[in-house]
Backbone bond lengths (Angstrom), bond angles and torsions (degrees), N, CA, C in turn:
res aa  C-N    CA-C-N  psi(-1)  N-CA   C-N-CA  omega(-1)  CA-C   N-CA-C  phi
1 X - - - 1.439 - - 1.524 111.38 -
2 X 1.375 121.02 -8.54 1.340 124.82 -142.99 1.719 95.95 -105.03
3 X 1.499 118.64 -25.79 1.519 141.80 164.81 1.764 92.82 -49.51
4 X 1.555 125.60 -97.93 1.125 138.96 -158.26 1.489 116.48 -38.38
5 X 1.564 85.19 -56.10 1.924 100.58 172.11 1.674 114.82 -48.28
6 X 1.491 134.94 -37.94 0.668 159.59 -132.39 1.699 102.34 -108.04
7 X 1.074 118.24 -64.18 1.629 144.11 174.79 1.332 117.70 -58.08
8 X 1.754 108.39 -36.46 1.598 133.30 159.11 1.348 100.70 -68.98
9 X 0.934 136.73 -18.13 1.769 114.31 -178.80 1.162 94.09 -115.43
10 X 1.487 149.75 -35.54 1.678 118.72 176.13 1.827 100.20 -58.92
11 X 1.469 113.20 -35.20 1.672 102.26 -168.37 1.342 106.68 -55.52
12 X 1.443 116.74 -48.96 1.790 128.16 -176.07 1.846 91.79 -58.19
13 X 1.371 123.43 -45.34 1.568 108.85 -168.76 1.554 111.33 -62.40
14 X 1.061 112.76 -45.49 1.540 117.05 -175.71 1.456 110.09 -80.13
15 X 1.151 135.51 -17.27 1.747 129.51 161.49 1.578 108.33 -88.81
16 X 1.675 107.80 -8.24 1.803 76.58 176.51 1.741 91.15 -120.49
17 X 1.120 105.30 38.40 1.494 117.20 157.38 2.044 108.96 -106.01
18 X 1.130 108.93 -5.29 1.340 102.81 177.38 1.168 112.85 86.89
19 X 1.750 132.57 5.09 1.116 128.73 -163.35 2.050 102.13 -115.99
20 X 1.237 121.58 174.68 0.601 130.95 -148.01 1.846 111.88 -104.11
21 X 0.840 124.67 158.81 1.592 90.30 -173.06 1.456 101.45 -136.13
22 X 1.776 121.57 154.16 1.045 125.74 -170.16 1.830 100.65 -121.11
23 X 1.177 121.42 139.14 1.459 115.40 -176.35 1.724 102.88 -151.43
24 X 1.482 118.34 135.02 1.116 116.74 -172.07 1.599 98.57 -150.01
25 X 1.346 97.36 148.69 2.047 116.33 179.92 1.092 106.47 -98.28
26 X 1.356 132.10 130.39 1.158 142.11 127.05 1.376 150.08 -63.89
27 X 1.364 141.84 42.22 1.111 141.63 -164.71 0.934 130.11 -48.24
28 X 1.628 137.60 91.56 1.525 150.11 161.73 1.455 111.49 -39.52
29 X 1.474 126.80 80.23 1.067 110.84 136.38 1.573 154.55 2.87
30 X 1.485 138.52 52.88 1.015 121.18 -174.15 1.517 125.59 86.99
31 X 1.857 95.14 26.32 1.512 80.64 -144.27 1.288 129.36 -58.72
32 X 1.789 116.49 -19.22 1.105 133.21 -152.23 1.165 103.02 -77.23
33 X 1.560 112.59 -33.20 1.669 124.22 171.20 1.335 123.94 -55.77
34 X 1.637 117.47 -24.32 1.339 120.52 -166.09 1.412 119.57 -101.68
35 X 1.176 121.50 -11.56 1.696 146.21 144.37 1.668 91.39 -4.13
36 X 1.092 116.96 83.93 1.559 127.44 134.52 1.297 137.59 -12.73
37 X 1.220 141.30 20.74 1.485 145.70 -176.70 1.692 111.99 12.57
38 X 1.221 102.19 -83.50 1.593 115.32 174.59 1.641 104.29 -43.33
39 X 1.266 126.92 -65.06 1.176 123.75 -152.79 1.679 100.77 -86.83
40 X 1.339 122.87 -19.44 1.358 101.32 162.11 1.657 131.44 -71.08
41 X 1.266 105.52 -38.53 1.666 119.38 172.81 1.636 99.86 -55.16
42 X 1.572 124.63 -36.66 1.466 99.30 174.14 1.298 120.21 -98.05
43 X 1.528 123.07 1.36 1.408 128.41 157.18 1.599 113.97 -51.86
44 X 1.204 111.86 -52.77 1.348 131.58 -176.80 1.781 115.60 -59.60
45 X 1.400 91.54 -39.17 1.650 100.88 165.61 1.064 119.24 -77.27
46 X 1.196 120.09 -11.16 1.636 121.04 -176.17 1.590 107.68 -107.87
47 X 2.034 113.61 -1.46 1.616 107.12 149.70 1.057 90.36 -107.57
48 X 1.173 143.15 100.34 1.237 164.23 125.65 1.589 103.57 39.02
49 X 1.595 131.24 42.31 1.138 136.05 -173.75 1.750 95.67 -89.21
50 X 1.348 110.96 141.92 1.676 124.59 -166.15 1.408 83.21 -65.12
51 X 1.773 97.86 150.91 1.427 110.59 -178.58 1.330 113.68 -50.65
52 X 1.834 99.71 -48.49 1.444 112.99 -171.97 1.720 114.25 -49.58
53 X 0.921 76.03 -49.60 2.208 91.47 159.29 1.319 109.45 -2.95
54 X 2.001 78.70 -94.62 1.406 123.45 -175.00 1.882 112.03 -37.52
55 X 1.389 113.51 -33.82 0.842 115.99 -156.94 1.189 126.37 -106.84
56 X 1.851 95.84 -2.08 1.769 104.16 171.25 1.283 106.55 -93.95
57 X 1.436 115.37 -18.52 1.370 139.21 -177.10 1.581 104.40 -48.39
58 X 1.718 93.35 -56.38 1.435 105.05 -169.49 1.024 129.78 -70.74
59 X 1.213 103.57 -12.36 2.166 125.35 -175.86 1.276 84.45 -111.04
60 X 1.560 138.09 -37.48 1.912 88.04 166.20 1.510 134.25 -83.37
61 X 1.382 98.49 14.81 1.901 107.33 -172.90 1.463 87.11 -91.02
62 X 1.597 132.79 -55.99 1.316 133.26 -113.76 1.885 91.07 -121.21
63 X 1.647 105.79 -30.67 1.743 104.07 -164.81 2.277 91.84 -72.88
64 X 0.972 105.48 26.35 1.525 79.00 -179.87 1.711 107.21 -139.53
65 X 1.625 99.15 168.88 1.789 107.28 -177.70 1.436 107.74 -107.40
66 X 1.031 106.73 161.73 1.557 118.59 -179.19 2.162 106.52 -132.73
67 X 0.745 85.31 144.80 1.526 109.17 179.70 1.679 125.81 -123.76
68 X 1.229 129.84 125.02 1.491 113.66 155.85 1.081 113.56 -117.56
69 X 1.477 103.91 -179.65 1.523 117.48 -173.69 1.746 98.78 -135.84
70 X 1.354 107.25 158.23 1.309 107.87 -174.70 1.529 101.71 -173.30
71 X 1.659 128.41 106.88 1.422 119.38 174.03 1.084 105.19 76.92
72 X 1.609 124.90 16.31 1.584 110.49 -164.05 1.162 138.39 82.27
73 X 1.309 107.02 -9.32 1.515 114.03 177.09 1.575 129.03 -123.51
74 X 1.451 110.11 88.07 1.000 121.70 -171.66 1.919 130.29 -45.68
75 X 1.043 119.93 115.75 1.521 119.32 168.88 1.216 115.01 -45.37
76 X 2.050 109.99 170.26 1.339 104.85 160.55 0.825 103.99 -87.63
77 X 1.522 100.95 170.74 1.556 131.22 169.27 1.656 111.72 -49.29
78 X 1.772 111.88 126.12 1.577 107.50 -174.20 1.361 98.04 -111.90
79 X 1.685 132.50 -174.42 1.340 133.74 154.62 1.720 89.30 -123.39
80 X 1.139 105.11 125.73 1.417 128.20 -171.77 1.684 104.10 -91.08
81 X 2.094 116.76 124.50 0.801 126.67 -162.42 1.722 104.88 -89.32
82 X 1.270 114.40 -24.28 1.615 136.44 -177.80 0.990 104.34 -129.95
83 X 1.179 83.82 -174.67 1.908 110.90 -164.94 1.503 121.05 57.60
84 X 1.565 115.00 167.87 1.102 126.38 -177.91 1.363 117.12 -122.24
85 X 0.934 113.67 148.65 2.442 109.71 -176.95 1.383 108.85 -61.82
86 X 1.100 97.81 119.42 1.471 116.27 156.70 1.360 115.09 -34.36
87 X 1.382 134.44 152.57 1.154 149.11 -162.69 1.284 107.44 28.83
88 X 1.692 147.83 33.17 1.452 142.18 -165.05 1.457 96.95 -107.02
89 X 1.408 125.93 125.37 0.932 161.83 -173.20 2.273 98.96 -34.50
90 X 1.830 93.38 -39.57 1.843 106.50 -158.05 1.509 87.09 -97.33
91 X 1.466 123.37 23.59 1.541 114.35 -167.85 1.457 96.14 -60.66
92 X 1.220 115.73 -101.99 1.832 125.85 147.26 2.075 116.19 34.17
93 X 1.516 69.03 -82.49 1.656 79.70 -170.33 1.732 122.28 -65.03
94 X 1.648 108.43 -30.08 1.372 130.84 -172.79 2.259 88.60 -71.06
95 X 1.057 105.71 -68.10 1.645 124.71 178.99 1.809 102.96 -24.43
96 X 1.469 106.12 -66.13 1.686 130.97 172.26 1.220 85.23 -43.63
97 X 0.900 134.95 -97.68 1.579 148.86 -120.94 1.852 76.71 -61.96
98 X 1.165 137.42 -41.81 1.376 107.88 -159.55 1.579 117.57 -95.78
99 X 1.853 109.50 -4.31 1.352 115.11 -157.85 1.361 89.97 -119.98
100 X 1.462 125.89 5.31 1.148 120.05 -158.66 2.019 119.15 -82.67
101 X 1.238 106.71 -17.94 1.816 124.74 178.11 1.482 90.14 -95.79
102 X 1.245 137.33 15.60 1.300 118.07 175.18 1.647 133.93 -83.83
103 X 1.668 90.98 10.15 1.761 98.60 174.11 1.647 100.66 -125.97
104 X 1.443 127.67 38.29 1.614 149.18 155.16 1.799 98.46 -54.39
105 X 1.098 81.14 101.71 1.576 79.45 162.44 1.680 116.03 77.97
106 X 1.475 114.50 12.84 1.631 104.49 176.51 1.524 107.97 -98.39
107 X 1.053 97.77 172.32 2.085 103.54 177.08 1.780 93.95 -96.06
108 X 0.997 135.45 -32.83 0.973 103.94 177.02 1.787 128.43 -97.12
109 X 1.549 113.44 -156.12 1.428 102.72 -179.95 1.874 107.48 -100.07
110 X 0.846 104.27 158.46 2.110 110.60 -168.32 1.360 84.59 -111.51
111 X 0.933 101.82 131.36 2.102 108.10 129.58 1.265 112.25 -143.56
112 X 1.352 109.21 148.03 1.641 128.05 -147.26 1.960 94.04 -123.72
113 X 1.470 103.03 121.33 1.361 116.13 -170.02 1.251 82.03 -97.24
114 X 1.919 120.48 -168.20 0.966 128.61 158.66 1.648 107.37 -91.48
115 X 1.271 136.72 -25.67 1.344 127.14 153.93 1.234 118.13 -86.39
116 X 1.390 144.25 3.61 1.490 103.57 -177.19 1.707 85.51 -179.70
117 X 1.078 122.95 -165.26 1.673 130.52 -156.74 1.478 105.29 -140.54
118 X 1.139 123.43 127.10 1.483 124.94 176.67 1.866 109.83 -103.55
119 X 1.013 138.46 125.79 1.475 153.95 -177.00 1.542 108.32 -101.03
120 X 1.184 121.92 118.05 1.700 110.62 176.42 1.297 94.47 -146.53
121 X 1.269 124.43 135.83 1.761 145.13 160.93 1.350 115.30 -162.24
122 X 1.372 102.96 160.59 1.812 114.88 177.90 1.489 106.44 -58.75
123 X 1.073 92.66 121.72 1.883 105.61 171.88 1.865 101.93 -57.42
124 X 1.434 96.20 118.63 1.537 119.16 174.24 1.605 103.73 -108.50
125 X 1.481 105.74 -170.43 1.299 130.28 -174.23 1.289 102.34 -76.26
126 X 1.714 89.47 -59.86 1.543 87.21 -171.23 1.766 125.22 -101.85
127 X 1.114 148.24 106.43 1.475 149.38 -111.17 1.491 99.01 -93.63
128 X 1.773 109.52 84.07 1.177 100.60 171.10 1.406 132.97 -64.71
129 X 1.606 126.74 2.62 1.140 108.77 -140.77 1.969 78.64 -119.05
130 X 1.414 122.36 7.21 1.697 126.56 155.26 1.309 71.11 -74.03
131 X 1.180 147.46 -80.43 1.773 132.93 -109.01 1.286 91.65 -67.18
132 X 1.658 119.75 -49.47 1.471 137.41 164.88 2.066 111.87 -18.53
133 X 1.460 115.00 -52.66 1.255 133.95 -106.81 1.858 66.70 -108.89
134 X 1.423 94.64 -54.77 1.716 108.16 -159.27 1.737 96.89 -76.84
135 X 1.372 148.46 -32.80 0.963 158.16 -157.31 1.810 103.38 -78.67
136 X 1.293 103.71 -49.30 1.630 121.45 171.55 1.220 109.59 -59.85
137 X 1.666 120.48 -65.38 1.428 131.05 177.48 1.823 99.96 -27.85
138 X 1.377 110.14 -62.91 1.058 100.38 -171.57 1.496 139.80 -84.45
């Protein structure tokens, strides 16, 4: 609750400043799917989470198979390079941990949903909140 509440008062600060306001969506793709394996285990090392941590973490992303189905006809068996399990308790927190430096360096203010990214600043000349848009992309 503490996101929305939060996002509502820079919007109320910058309209009852007289200024103009700029607001843009980000839609995360899949995000839960796109969970990085490699790069989360060293995100996690870099908040100083105990190796041992790090490392049960990593055998529950990496020790398992995935399967689909489609028309009835089931795939083989894959070992999945991303993502995190469905219904797993660390969905959330594992997701954060990788999207979480993603407003380093913008002019405007971030807040980070579990689908998608909200952008809000005073409408300028020059449209920081592409610079925002393109900075993330990459």
């Amino acid at each position: 609750m503490t996101n929305p509440l939060t996002c509502l008062d820079k919007t109320t600060d910058v309209v009852d400043r007289g200024k103009e306001l700029d607001v843009g969506y980000l839609k995360i793709l899949k995000a839960f799917d796109s969970v990085n394996h490699r790069l989360l285990v060293v995100r996690l090392s870099a908040y100083k989470i105990a190796p041992g941590g790090c490392k049960w973490i990593k055998i529950f992303l990496t020790d398992r198979t995935v399967r689909m189905q489609t028309r009835g006809t089931m795939s083989n068996v894959g070992l999945p390079l991303s993502g995190v399990p469905q219904g797993a308790v660390l969905n959330s927190l594992l997701f954060f941990t990788c999207v979480n430096d993603l407003s380093v360096g913008l002019d405007s203010d971030c807040f980070l949903f579990t689908n998608g990214i909200k952008l809000i600043g005073p409408l300028t000349k020059e449209c920081q909140l592409y610079r925002g848009d393109n900075r993330i992309a990459e």
